[in-house]
C-alpha positions as CSV (number, residue, x, y, z in Angstrom):
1,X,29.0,192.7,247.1
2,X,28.3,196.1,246.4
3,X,28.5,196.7,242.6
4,X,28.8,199.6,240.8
5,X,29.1,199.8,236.5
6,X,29.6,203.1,235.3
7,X,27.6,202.4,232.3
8,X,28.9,205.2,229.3
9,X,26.8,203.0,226.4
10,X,23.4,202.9,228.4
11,X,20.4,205.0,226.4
12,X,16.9,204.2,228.0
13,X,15.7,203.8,224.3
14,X,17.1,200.8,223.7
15,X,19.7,198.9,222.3
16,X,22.1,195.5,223.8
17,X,23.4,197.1,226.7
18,X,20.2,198.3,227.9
19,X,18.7,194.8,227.9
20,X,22.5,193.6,229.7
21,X,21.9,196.1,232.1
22,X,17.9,195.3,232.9
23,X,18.7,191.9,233.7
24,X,21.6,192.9,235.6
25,X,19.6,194.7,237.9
26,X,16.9,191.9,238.3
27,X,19.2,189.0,238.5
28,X,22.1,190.6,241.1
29,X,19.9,191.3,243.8
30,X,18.6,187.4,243.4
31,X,22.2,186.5,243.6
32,X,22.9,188.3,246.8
33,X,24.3,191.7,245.3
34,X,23.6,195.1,245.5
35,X,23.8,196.6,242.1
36,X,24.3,200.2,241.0
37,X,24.2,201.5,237.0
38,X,25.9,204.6,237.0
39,X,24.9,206.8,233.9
40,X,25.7,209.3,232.0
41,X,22.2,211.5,231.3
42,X,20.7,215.2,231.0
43,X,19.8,215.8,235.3
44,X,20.9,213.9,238.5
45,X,18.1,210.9,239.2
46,X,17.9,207.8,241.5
47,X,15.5,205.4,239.8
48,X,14.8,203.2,242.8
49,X,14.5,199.4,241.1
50,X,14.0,197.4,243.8
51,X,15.9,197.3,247.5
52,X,19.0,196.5,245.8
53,X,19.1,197.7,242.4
54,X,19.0,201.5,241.0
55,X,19.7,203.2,238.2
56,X,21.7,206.8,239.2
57,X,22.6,209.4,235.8
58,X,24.3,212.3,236.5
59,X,24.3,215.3,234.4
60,X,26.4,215.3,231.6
61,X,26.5,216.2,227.3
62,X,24.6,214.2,224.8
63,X,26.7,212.6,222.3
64,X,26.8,214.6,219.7
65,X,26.3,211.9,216.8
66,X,23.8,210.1,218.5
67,X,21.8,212.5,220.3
68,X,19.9,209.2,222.1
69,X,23.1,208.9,223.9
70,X,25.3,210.7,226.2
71,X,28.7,210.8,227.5
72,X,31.1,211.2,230.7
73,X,32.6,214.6,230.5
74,X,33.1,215.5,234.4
75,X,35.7,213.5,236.0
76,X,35.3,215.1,239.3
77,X,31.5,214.5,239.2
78,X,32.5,211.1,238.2
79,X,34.6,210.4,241.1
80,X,32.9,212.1,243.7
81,X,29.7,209.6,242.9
82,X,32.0,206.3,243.4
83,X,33.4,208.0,246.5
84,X,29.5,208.6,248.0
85,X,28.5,205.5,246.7
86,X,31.4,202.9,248.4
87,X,31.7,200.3,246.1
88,X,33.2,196.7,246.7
89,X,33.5,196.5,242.8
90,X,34.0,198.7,240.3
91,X,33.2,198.0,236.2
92,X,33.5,200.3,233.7
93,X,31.5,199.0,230.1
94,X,33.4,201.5,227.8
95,X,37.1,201.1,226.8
96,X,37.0,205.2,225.8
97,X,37.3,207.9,228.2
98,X,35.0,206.7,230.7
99,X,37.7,203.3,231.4
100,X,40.5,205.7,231.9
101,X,38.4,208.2,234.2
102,X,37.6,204.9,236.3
103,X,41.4,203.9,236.3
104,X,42.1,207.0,237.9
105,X,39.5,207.2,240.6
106,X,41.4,206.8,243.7
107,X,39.1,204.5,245.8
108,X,40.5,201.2,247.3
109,X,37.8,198.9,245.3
110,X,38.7,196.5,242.2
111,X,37.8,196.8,239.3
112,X,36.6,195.5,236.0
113,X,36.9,196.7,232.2
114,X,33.4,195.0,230.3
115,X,34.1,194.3,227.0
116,X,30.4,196.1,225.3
117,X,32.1,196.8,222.1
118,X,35.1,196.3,219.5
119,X,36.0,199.8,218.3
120,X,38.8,197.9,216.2
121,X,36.9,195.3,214.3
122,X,33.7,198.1,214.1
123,X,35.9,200.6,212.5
124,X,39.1,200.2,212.0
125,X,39.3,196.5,210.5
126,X,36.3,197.6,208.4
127,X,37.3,200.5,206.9
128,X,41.2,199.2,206.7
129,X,40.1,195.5,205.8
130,X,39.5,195.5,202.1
131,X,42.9,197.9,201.5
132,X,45.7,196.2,204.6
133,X,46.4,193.3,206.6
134,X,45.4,192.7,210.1
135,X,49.1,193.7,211.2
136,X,49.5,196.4,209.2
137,X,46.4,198.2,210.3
138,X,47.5,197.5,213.9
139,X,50.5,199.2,213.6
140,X,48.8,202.1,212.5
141,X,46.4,201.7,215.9
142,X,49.2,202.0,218.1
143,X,47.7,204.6,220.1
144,X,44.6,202.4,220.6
145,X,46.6,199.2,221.4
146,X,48.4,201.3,223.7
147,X,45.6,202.4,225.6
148,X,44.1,199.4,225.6
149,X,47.2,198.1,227.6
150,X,46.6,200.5,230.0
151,X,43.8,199.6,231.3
152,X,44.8,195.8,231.2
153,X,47.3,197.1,233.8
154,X,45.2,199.5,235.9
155,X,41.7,196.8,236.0
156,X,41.7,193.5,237.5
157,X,39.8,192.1,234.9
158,X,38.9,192.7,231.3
159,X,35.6,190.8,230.7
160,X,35.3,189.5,227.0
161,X,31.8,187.7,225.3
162,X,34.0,186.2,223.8
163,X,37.3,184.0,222.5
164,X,37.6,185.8,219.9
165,X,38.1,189.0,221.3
166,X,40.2,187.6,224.4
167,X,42.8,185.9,222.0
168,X,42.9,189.0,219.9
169,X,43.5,191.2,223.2
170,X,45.7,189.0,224.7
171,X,47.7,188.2,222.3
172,X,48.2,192.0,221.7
173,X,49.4,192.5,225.1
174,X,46.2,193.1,227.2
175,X,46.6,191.7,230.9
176,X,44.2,190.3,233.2
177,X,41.8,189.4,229.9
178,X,38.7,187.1,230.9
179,X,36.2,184.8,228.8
180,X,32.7,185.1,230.3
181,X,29.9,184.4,227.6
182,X,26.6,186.3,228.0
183,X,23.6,183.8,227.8
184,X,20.5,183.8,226.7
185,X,16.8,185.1,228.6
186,X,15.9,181.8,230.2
187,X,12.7,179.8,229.4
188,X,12.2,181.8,225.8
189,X,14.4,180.2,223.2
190,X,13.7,176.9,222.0
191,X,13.0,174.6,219.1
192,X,9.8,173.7,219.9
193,X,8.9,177.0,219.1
194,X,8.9,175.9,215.1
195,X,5.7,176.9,213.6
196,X,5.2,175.3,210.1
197,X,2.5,177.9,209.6
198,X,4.3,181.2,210.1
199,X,7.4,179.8,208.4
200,X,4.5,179.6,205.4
201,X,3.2,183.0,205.9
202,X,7.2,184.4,205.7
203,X,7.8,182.8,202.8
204,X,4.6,184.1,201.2
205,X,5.7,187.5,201.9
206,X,8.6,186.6,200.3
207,X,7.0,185.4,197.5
208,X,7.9,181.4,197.4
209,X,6.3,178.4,197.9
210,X,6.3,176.4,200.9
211,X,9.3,174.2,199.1
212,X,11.8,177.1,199.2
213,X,14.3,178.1,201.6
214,X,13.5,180.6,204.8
215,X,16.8,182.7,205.8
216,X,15.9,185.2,208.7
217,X,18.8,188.5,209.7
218,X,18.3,190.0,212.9
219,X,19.6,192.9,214.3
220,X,20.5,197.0,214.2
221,X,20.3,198.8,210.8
222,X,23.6,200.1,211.2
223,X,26.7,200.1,209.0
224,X,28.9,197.8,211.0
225,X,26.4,195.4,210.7
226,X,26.7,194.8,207.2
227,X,23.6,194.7,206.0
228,X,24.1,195.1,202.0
229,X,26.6,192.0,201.8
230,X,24.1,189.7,203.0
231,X,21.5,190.6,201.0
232,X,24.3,190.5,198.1
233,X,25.1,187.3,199.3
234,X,21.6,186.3,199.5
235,X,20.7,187.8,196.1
236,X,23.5,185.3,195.1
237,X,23.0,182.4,197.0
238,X,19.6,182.9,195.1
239,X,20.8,182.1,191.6
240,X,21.1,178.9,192.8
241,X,17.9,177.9,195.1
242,X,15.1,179.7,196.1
243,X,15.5,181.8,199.6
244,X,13.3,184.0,200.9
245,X,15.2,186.7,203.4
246,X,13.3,188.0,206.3
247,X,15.6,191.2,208.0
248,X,14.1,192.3,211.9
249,X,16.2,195.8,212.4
250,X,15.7,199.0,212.7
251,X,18.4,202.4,212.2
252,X,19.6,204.6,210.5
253,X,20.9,202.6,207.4
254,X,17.5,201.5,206.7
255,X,17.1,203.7,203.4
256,X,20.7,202.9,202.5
257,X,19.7,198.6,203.0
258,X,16.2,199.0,200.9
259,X,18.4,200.4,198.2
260,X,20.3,197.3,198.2
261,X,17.4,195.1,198.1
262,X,16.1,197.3,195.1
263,X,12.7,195.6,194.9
264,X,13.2,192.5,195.1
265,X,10.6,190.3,196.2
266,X,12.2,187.5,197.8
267,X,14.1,189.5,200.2
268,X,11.8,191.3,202.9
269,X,12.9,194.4,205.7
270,X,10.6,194.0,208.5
271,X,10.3,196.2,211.9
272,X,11.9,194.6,215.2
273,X,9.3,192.0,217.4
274,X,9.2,193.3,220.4
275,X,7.0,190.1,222.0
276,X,9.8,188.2,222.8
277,X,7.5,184.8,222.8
278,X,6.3,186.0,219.2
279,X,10.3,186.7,218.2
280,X,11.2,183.1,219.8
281,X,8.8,182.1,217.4
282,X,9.5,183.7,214.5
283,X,13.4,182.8,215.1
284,X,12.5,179.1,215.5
285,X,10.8,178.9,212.8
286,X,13.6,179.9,210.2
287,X,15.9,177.6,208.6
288,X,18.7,179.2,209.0
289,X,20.1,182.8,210.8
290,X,22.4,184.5,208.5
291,X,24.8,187.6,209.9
292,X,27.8,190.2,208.3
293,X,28.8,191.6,211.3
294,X,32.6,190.7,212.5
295,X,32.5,193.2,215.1
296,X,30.1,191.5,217.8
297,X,31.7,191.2,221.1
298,X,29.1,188.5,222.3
299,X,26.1,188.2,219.3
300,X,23.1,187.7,221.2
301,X,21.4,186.8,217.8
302,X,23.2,184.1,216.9
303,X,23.1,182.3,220.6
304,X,19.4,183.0,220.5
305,X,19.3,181.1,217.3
306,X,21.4,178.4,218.2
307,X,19.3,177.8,221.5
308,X,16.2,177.6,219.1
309,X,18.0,175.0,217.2
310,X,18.1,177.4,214.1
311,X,21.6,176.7,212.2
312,X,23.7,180.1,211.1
313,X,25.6,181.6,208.8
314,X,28.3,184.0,210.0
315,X,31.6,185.7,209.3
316,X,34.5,183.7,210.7
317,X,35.4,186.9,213.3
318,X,33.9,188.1,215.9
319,X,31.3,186.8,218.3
320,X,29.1,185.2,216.0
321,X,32.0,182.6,215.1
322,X,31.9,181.3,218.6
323,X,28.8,180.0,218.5
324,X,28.3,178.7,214.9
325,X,30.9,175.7,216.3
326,X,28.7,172.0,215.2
327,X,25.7,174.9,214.6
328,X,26.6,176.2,211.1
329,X,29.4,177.5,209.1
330,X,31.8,180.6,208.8
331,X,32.7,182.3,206.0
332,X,35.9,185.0,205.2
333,X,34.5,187.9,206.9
334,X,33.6,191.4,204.7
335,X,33.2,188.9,201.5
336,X,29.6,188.3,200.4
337,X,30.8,185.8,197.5
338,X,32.4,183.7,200.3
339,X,28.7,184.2,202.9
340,X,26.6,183.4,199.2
341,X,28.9,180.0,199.0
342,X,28.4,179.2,202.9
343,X,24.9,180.1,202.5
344,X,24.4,177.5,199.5
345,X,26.4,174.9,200.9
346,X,24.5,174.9,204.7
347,X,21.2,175.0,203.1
348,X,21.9,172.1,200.8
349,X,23.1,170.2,204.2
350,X,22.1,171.7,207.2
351,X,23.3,170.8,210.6
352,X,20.7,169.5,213.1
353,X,19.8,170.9,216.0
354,X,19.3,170.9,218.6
355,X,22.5,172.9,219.5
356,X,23.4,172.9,223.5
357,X,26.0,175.1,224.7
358,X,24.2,178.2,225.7
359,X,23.4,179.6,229.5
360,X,21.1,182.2,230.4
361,X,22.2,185.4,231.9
362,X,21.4,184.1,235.9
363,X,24.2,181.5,234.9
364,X,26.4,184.3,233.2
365,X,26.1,186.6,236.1
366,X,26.4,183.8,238.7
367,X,30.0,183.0,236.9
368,X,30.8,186.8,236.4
369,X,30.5,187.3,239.7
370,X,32.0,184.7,241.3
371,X,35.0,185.8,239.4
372,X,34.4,189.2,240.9
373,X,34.4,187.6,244.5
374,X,37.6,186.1,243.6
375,X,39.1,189.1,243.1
376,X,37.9,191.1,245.9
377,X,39.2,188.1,248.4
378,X,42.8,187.9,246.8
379,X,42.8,191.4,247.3
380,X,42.1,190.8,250.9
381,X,44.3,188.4,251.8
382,X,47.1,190.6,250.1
383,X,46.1,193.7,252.1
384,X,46.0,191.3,255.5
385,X,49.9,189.6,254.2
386,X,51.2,193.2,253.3
């Protein structure tokens, strides 16, 4: 197939859906596809990656709160690319403007609405959370539910990470709603990758002996991810055993999170690894992954951790929850009292690894696909009946 995703999220500096869309581009042509990234960006470029694979922006505004991102602004521009470009499948990884302008384009081809975030659970569950019920802040999201019907109606798929997220949509109404877990770079995460030593040197840094406990966050130094109630909980957790904290982020809460920390030693904000062998590593080597964030569509941390046999601690929403099933525990999500009580109780009796369960992105895009496939031949065979 010929697949196009008009990409809204994608910033070369970085971020999840950059890495989704590299391996996308290196893992469809090896799968038989021809795969387009349509983006958003300053000028018109091709980036050539391969006989099958390319990157194409066309010109449009920066976002203005995140100047490392842009966004679709010119429908017609939009339109006229997908009509040049012939798609025999069409995904769209925003549900915001760029999903509707998608919906409308007139071309024959199905399509697909990718789940990349949770603007509910990011925002409005967080803000609303402490103050309303679920329900009642839903109600007050009718707009957004609506909208969110919508394009249930007008795609042929909405692709969730996971079950979470597709109960949540489906129960409120959203059609044609799919589960299809991302996985994991093959041949990188692994429990073998436990290195006595550096777990040693960590909690040095932390400054505890050997004999403590090793918890390691990972992940975006943004407010979503709830950085200050796990080091609250952590702080906590500490009153009764010793834990040494190890954070890998970077962003723009990062003054905000060392305020939290206020000095103390035991809890330690490092840069990202970038060597994904020396991140394996450092992941491995943990004894447990703890998280705040109830807003992850998929949490690529915590199925990294469970494929390096590293038990978690994570909020009982969200994508995280999916995968601390037999690898950790949950805990009442926005509530560092009830992560500091998980936290205590897993380290006192922590599951063993190792955890199966995870696929690597080939076997994520192999299923994601076929499901695509599906859907393009149904369509056929309706066209050939009609």
């Amino acid at each position: 197939m010929k697949i196009v995703d008009v990409c809204a999220f994608f910033t070369p500096h970085g971020g999840g859906v950059k890495t989704y869309v590299e391996q996308k581009l290196a893992i469809g042509p090896e799968l038989g596809h021809d795969i387009t990234i349509l983006a958003p960006g300053d000028r018109h470029a091709v980036i050539e990656r391969g006989p099958a694979a390319r990157l194409i922006t066309i010109p449009n505004p920066r976002f203005p709160l995140d100047r490392k991102y842009w966004y679709f602004d010119d429908e017609a521009a939009l339109h006229a690319e997908l009509d040049a470009l012939a798609p025999d499948f069409v995904e769209a990884s925003s549900p915001w403007r760029s999903a509707t302008m998608v919906a409308r384009w007139q071309g024959a081809a199905p399509r697909a609405l990718v789940m990349h975030s949770d603007p509910l659970s990011a925002y409005a569950y967080r803000w609303l959370g402490p103050i309303l019920p679920r329900d009642a802040i839903d109600k007050r999201f009718q707009l957004f539910w609506n909208h969110l019907r919508r394009l249930g109606e007008a795609y042929d798929r909405v692709v969730c990470a996971s079950g979470e997220l597709q109960n949540r949509l489906a129960l409120g109404g959203v059609r044609n709603t799919g589960l299809h877990r991302m996985g994991i770079e093959a041949g990188v995460f692994s429990p073998t990758r436990r290195n006595p030593a550096l777990r040693r040197r960590l909690l040095e840094l932390c400054g505890l002996p050997e004999s403590a406990h090793l918890l390691i966050g990972i992940g975006r130094l943004s407010a979503e991810k709830r950085w200050p109630l796990v080091v609250d909980a952590v702080t906590a957790a500490s009153q009764t055993m010793p834990i040494g904290l190890v954070i890998l982020g970077a962003g723009n809460q990062k003054k905000r999170i060392e305020r939290q920390i206020s000095g103390n030693p035991h809890i330690r904000l490092l840069a990202p690894e970038r060597d994904r062998v020396t991140f394996a590593t450092l992941l491995a080597s943990a004894d447990a992954m703890i998280h705040g964030c109830e807003a992850e569509t998929f949490c690529m941390a915590a199925a990294e951790a469970r494929a390096s046999g590293v038990p978690m601690i994570v909020p009982d929403r969200g994508g995280a929850s999916d995968h601390a099933r037999g690898a950790g525990l949950t805990y009442r999500a926005g509530n560092a009292l009830a992560a500091a009580h998980a936290t205590v109780t897993l380290l006192r009796a922590p599951p063993k690894g190792p955890f199966g369960g995870v696929v690597t992105m080939r076997q994520h895009f192999e299923q994601l696909f076929a499901d695509y496939a599906a859907i393009v031949a149904t369509r056929q065979i309706a066209r050939r009946v009609a």
